[in-house]
Backbone as numpy.savetxt, mean C-alpha at the origin, in Angstrom:
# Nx Ny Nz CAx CAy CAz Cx Cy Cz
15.03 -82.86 -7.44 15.27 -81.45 -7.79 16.08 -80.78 -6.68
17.23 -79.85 -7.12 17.89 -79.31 -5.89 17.04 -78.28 -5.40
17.49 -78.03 -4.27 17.16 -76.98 -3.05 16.84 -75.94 -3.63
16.38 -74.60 -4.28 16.78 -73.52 -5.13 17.18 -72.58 -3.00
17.91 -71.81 -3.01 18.37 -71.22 -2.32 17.70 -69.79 -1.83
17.56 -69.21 -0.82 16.39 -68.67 -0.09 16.83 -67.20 -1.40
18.03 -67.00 -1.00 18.21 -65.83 -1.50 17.41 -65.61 -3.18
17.42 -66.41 -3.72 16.83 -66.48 -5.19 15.12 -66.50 -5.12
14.46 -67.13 -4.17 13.33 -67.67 -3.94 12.96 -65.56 -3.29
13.84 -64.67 -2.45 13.59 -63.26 -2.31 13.59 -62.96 -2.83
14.44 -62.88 -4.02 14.20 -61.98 -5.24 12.98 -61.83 -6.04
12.51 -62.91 -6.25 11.03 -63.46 -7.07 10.02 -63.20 -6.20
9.86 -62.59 -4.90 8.71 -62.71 -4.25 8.09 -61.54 -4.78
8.74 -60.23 -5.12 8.12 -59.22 -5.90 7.53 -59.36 -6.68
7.97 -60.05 -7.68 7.29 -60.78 -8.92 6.14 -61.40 -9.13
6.51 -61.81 -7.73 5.48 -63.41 -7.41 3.95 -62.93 -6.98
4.61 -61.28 -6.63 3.29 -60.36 -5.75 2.40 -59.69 -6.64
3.38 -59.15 -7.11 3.18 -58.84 -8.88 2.14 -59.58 -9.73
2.29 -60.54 -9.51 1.92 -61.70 -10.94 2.43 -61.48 -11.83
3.88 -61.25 -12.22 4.50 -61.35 -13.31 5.28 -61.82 -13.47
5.85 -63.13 -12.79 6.20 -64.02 -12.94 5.78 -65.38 -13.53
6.41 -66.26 -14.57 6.09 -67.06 -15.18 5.33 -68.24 -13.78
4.71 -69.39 -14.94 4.26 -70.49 -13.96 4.87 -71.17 -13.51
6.22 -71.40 -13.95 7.27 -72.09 -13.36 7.69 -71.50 -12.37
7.98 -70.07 -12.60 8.88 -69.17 -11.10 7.61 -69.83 -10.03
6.11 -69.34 -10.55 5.34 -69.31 -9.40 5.28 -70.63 -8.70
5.49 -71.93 -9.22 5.09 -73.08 -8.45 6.55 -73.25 -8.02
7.27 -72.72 -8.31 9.20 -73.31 -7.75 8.76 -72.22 -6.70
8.36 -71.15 -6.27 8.14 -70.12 -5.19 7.39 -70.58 -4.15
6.20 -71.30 -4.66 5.11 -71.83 -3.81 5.53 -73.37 -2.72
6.72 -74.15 -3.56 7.01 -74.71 -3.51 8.04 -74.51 -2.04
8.80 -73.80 -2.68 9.89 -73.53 -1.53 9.13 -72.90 -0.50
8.08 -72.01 -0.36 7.61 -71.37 0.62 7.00 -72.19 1.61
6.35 -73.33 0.83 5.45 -74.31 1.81 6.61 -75.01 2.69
8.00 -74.97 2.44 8.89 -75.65 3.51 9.84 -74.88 4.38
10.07 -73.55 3.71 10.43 -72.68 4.22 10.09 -71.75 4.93
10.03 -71.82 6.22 9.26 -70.48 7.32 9.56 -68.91 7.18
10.73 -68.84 7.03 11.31 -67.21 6.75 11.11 -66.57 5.40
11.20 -67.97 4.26 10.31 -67.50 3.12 9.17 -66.72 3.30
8.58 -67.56 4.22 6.86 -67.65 4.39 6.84 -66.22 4.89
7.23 -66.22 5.70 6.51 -65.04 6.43 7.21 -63.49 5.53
8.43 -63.47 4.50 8.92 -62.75 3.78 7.93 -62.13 2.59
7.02 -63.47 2.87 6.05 -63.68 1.72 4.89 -62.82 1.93
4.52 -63.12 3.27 3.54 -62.49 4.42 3.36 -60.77 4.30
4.92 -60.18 4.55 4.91 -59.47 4.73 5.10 -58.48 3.41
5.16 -58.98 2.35 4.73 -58.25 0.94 3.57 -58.38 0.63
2.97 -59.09 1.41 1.12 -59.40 0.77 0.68 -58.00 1.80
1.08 -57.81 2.87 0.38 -56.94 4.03 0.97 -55.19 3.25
1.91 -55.04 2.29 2.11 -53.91 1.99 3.38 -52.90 2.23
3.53 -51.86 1.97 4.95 -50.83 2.97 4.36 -50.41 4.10
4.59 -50.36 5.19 4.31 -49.58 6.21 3.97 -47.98 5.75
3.07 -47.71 6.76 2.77 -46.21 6.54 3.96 -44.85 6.19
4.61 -44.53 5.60 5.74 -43.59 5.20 5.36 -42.38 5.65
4.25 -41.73 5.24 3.67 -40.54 5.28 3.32 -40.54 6.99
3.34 -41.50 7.65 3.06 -41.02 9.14 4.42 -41.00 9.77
5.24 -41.37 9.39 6.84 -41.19 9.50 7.40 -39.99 9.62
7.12 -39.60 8.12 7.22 -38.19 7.57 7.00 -37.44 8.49
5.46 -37.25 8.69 4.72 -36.11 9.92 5.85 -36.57 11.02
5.83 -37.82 11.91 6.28 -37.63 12.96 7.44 -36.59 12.88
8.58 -37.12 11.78 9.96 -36.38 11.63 9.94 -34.60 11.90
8.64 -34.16 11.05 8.37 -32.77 11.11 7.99 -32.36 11.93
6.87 -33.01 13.03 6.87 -33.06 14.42 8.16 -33.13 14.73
8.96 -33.60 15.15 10.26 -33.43 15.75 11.41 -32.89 15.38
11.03 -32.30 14.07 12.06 -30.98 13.49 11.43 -29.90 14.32
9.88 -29.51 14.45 9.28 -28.46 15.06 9.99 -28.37 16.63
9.60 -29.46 17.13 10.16 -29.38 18.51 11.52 -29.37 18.90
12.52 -29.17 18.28 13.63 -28.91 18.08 13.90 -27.95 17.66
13.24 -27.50 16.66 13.25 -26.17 16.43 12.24 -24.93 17.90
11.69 -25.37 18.48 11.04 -24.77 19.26 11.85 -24.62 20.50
13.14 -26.01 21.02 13.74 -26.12 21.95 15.15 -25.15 21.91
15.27 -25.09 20.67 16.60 -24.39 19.97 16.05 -22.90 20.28
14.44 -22.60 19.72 14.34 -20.99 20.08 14.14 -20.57 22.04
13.78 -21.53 22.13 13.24 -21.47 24.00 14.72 -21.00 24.19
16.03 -22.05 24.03 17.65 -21.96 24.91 17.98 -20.38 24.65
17.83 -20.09 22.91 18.10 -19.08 22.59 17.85 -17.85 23.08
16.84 -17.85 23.26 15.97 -16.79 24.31 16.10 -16.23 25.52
16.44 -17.76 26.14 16.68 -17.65 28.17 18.01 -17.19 27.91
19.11 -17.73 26.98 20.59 -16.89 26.76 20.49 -15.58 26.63
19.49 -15.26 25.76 19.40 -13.35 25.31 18.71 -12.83 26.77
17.88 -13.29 27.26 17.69 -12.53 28.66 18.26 -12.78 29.30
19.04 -13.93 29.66 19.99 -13.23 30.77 20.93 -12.28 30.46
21.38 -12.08 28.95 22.58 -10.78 28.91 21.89 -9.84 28.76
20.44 -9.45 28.57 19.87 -8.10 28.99 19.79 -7.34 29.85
20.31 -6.25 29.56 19.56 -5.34 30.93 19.23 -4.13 31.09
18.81 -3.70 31.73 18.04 -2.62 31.96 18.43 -1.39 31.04
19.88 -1.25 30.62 20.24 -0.14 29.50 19.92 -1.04 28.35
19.78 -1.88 28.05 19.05 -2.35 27.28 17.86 -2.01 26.41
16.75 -3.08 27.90 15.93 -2.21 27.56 15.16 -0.93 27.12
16.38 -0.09 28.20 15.65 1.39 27.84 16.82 1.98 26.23
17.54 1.43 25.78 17.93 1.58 24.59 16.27 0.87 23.59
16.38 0.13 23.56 15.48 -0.83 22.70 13.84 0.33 22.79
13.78 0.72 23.57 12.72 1.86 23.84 12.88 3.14 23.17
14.21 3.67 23.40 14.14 4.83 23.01 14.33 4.64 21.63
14.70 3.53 20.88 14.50 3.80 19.43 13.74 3.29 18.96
12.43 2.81 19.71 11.01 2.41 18.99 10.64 3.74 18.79
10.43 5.01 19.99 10.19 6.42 20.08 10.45 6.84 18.77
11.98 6.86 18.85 12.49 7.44 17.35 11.56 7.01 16.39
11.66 5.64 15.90 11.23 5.21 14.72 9.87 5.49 14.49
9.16 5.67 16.05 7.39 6.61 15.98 7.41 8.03 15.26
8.69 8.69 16.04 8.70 10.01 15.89 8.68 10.57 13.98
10.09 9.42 13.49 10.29 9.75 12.37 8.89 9.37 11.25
8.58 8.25 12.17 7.28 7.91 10.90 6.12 9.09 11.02
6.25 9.59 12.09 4.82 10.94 12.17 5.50 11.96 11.54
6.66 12.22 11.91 7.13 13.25 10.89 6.88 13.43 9.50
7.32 12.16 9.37 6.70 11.88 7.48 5.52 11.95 7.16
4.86 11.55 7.85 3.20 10.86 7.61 2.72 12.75 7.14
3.30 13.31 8.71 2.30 14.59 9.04 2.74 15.70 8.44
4.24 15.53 7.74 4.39 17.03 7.57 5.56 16.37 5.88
6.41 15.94 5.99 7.54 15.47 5.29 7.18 15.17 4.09
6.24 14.08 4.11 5.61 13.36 2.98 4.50 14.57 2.06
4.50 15.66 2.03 3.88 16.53 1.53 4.81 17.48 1.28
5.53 17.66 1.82 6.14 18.64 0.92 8.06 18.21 0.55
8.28 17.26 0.80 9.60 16.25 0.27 9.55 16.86 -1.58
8.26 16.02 -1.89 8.30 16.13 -3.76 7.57 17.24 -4.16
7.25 18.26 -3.48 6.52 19.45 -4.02 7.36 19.93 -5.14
6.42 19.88 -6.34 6.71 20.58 -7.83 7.39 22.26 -7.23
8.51 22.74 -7.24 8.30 23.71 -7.44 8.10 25.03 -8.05
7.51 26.53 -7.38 7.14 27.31 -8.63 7.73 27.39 -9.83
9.30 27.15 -10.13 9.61 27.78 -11.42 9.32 26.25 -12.26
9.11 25.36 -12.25 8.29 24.50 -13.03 7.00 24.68 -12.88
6.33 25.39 -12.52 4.28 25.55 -12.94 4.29 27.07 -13.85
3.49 26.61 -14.85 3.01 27.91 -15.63 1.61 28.19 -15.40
0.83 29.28 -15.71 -0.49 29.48 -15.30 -0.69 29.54 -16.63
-1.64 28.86 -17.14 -2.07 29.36 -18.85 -3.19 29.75 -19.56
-3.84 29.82 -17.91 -5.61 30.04 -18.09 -6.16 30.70 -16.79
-6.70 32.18 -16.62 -6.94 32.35 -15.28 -8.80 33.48 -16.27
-9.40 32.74 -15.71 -10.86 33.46 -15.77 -12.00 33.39 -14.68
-12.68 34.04 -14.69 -14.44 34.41 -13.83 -15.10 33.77 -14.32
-15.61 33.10 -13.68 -16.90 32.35 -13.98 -18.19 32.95 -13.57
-19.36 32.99 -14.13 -20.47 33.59 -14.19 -20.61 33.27 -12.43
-20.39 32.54 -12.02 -20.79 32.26 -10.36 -19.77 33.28 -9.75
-18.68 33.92 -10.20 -17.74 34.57 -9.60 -16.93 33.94 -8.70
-16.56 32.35 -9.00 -15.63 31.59 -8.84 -14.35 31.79 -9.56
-13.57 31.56 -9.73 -12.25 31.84 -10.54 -11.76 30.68 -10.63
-11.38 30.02 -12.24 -10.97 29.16 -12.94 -9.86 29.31 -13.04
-8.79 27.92 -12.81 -7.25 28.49 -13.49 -6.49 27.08 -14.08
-6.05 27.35 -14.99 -5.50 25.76 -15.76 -3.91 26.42 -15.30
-3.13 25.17 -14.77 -1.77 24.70 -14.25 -0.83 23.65 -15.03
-0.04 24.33 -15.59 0.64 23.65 -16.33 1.93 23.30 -15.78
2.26 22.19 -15.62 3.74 21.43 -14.62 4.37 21.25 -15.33
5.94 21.23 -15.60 6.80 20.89 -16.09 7.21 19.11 -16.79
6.71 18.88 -15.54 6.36 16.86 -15.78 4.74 16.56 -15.42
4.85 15.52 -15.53 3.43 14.78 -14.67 3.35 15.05 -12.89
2.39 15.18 -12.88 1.82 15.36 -11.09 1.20 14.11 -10.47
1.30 13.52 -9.47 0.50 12.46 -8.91 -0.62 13.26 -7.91
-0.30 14.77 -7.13 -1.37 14.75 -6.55 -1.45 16.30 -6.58
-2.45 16.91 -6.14 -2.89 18.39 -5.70 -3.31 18.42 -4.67
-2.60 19.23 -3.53 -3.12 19.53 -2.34 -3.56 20.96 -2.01
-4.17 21.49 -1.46 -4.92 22.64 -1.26 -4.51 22.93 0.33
-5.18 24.58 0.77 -5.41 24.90 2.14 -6.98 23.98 2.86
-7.24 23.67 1.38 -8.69 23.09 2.32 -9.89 24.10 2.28
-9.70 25.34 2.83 -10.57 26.08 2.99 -9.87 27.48 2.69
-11.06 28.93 2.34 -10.11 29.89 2.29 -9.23 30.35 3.41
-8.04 30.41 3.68 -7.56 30.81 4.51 -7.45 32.23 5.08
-7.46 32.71 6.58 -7.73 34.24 7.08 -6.99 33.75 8.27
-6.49 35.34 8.59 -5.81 35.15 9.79 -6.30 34.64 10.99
-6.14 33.73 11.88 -6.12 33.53 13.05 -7.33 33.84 13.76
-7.11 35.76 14.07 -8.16 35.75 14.96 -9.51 36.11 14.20
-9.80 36.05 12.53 -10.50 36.10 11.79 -12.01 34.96 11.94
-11.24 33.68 11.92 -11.74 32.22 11.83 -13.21 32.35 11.80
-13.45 33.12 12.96 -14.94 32.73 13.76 -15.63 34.51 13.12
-14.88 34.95 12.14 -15.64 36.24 12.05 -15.82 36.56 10.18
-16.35 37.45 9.72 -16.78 37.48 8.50 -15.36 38.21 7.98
-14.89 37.80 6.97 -13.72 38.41 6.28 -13.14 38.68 4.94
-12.84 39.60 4.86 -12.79 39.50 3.11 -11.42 39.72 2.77
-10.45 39.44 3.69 -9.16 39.13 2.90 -8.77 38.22 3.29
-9.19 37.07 2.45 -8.99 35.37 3.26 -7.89 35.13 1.56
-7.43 34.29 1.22 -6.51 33.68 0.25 -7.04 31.81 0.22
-6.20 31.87 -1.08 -5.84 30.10 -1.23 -4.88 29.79 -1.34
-4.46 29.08 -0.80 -3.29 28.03 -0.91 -3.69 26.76 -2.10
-2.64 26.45 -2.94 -2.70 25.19 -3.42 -1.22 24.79 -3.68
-0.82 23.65 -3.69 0.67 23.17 -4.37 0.75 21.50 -4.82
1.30 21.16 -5.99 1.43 20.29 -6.59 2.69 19.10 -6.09
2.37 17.49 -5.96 3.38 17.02 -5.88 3.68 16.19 -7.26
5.19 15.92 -7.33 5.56 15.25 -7.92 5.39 13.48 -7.50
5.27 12.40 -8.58 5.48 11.54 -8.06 6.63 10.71 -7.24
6.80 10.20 -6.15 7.77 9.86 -5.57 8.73 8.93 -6.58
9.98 8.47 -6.61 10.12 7.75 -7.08 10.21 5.95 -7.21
10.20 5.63 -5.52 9.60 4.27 -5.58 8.01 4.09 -5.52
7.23 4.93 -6.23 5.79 5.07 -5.91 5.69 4.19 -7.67
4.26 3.75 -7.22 4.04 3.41 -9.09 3.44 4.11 -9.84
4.24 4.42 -10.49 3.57 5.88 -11.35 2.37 5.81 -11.98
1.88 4.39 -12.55 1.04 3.89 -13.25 -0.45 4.28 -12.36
-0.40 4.12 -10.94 -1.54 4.09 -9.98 -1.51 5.37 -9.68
-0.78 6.07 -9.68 -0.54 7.69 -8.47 -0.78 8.79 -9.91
0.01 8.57 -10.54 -0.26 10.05 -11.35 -2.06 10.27 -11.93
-2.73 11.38 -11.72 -3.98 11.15 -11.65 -4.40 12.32 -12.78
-3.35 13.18 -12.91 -3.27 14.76 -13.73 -2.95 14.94 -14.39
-1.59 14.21 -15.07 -0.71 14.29 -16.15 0.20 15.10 -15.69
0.34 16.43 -16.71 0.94 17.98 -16.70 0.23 19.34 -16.40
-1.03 18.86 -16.58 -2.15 20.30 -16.76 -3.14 19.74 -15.74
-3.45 21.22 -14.72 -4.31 20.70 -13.77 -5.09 22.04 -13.80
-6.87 21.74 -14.13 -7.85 22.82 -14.01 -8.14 22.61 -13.04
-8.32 24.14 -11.93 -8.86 24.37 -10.48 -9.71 25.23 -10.78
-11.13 25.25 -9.67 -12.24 26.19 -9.38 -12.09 26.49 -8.68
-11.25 27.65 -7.88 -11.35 28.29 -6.82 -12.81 29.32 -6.15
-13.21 29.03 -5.26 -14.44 29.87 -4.83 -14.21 31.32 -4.40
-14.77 32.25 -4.75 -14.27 33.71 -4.43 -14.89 33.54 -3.07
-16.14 32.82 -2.16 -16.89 32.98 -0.96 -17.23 31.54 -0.64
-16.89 31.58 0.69 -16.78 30.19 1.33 -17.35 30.72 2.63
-18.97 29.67 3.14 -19.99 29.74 4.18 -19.44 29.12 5.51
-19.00 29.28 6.32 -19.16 28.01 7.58 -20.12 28.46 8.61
-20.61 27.10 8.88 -21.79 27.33 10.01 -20.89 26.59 11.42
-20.98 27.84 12.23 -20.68 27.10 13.40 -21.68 27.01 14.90
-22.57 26.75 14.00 -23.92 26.38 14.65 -24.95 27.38 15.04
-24.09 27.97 16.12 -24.84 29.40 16.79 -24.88 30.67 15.66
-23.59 30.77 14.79 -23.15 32.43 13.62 -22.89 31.13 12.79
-22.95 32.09 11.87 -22.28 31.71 10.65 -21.20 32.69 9.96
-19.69 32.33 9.62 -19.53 33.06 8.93 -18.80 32.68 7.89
-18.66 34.35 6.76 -18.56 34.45 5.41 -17.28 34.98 4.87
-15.96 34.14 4.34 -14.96 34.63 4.23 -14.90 34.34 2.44
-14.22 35.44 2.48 -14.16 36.01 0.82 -12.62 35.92 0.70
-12.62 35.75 -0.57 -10.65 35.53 -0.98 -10.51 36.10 -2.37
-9.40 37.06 -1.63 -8.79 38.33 -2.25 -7.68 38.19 -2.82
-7.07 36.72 -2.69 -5.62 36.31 -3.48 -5.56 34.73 -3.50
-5.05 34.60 -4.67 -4.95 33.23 -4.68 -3.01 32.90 -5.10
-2.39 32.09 -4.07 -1.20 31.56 -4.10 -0.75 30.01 -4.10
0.22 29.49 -5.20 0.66 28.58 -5.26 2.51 28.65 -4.86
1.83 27.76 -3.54 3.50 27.50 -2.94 4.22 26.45 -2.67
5.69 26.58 -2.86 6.53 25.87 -2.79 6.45 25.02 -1.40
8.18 24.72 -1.37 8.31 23.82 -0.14 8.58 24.79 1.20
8.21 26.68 1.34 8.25 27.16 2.53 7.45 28.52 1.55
6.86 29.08 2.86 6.33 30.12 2.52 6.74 31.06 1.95
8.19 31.79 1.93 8.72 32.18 1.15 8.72 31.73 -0.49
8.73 30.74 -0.75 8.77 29.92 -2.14 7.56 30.00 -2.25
6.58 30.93 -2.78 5.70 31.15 -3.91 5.24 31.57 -5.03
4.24 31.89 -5.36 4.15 32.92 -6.53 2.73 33.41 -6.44
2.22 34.24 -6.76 0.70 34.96 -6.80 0.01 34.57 -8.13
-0.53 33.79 -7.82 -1.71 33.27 -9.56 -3.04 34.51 -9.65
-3.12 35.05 -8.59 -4.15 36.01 -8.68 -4.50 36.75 -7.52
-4.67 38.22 -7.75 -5.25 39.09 -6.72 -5.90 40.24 -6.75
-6.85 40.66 -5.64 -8.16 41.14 -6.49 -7.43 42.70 -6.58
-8.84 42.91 -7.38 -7.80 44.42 -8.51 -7.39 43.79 -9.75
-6.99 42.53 -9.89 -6.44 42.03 -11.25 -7.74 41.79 -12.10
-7.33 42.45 -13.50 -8.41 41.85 -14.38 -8.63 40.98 -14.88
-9.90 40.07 -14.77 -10.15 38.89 -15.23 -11.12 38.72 -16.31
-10.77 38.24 -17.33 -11.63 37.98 -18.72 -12.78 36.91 -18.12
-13.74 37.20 -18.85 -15.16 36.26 -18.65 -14.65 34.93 -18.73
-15.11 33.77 -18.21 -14.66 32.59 -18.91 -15.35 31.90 -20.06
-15.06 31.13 -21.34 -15.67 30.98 -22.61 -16.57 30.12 -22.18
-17.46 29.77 -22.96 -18.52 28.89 -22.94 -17.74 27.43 -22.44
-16.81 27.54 -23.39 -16.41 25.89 -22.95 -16.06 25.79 -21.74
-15.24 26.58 -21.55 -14.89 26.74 -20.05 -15.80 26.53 -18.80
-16.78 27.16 -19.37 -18.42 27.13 -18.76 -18.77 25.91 -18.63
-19.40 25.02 -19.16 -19.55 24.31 -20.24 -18.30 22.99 -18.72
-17.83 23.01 -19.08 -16.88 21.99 -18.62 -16.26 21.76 -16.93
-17.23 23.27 -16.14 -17.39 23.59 -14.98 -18.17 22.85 -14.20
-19.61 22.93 -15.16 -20.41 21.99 -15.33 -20.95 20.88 -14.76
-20.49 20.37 -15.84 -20.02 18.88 -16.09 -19.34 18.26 -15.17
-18.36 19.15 -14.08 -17.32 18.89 -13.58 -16.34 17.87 -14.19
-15.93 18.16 -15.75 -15.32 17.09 -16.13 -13.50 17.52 -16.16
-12.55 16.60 -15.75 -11.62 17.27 -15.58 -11.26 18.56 -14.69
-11.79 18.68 -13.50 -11.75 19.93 -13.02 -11.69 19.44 -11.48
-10.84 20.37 -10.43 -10.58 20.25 -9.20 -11.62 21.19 -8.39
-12.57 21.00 -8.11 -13.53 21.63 -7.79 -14.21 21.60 -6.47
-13.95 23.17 -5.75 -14.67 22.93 -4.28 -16.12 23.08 -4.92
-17.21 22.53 -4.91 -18.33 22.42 -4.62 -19.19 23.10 -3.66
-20.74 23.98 -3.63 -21.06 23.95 -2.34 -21.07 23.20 -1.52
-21.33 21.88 -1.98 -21.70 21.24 -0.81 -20.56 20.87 0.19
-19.62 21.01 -0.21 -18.39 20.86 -0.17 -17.89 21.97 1.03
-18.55 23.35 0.84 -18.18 24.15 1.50 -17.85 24.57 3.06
-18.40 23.98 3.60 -18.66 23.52 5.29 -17.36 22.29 5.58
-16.88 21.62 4.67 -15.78 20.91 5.16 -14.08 21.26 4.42
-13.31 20.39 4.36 -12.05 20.65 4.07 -11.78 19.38 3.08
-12.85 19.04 2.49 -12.75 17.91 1.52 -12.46 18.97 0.50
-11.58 17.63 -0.59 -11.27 18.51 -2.09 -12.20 17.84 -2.64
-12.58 18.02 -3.37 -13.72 16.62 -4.38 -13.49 17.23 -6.00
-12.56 15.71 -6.45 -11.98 15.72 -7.72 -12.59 14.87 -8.72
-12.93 15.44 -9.77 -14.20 14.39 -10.65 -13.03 14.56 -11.68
């Protein structure tokens, strides 16, 4: 029988590993292998498997990392040495800025940027409530996402700490922003019922005092930009049962609360 030739006898060793090779391939394989050494050990080394790949892999990514780590280190020692000191104090003064502008917004901007203003709010409901609170339904031109208030009745200055009876309210409406999601923020629709308190208690531990409010104002984006929803001397119709009735309940309604009264919380049911 001739020689069969190594190269043919490699091809079949897959096969041969396999078991899917006929009985002839396998004993012409077995055959040549028992005389052939480089067969043999060709043979060897398909019985033992592929080498590990996946620890390859890692190493490679290991040494993409560290290359990538050596690439940011050069990068770095290059950028500091062309730094300097106007630099730095550039790179400073516009972190400042970018503080400054974000408190700006936070503290003052972001409240009155989208304020509804007066000539879009109608008043369409202003009554007394048996408590001698004063009710008022607010009707907006669009939807509102929020209502902000003074918090408390407001009095002049050197009033604060003393009993007063020409204190006011502040309230004003925002619009929703427009990258805001309207779906989460708008909380009011168009129509917003408020309970304003005619008498608001604070205890400041030692006195207490008792400020009364004699006007109630909804304002724009500056003090000038308002309008008067109510002031005393004006006549006010009883409020209806339902009205009553729905005070209550606190259902739908922006309502300072007593308990409420001692802080600057709004509490919206």
């Amino acid at each position: 029988m001739n020689k069969i030739p190594c190269n043919v006898i490699r091809d079949l060793i897959v096969l041969y590993e396999d078991d899917v090779c006929s009985d002839e391939s396998r004993q012409m394989i077995e055959e040549h292998i028992a005389g052939c050494e480089e067969c043999r050990r060709l043979c060897r080394m398909a019985q033992s498997g592929l080498p590990p790949v996946a620890l390859k892999e890692e190493n490679r990514r290991d040494d993409d990392v560290d290359e990538f780590l050596a690439l940011a280190k050069r990068a770095c020692k290059k950028l500091e040495k062309k730094l300097t000191y106007r630099h730095w104090v550039g790179f400073g003064a516009l972190i400042v800025v970018i503080i400054m502008i974000a408190t700006i917004w936070s503290e003052w901007l972001r409240f009155r940027v989208n304020v509804v203003p007066p000539e879009d709010v109608r008043i369409t409901e202003l009554y007394e409530l048996e408590s001698g609170d004063i009710y008022c339904t607010f009707e907006c031109k669009n939807e509102i996402a929020d209502v902000l208030t003074s918090g408390d009745i407001k009095v002049p200055e050197e009033k604060r700490r003393e009993d007063c009876e020409n204190g006011w309210w502040e309230i004003y409406f925002q619009y929703p922003f427009p990258f805001e999601n309207s779906k989460n923020k708008i909380y009011f629709g168009n129509e917003v019922h408020v309970v304003f308190p005619k008498k608001q208690i604070e205890d400041y531990g030692q006195f207490k005092t008792t400020h009364i409010c004699d006007s109630i104002y909804y304002n724009g984006k500056d003090k000038n930009d308002k309008i008067t929803v109510w002031k005393e001397g004006e006549e006010l119709k009883p409020a209806p049962e339902s009205v009553e009735n729905q005070v209550k309940e606190k259902s739908s309604v922006v309502y300072f609360d007593d308990k409420y009264y001692e802080t600057d919380e709004l509490t919206i049911y």
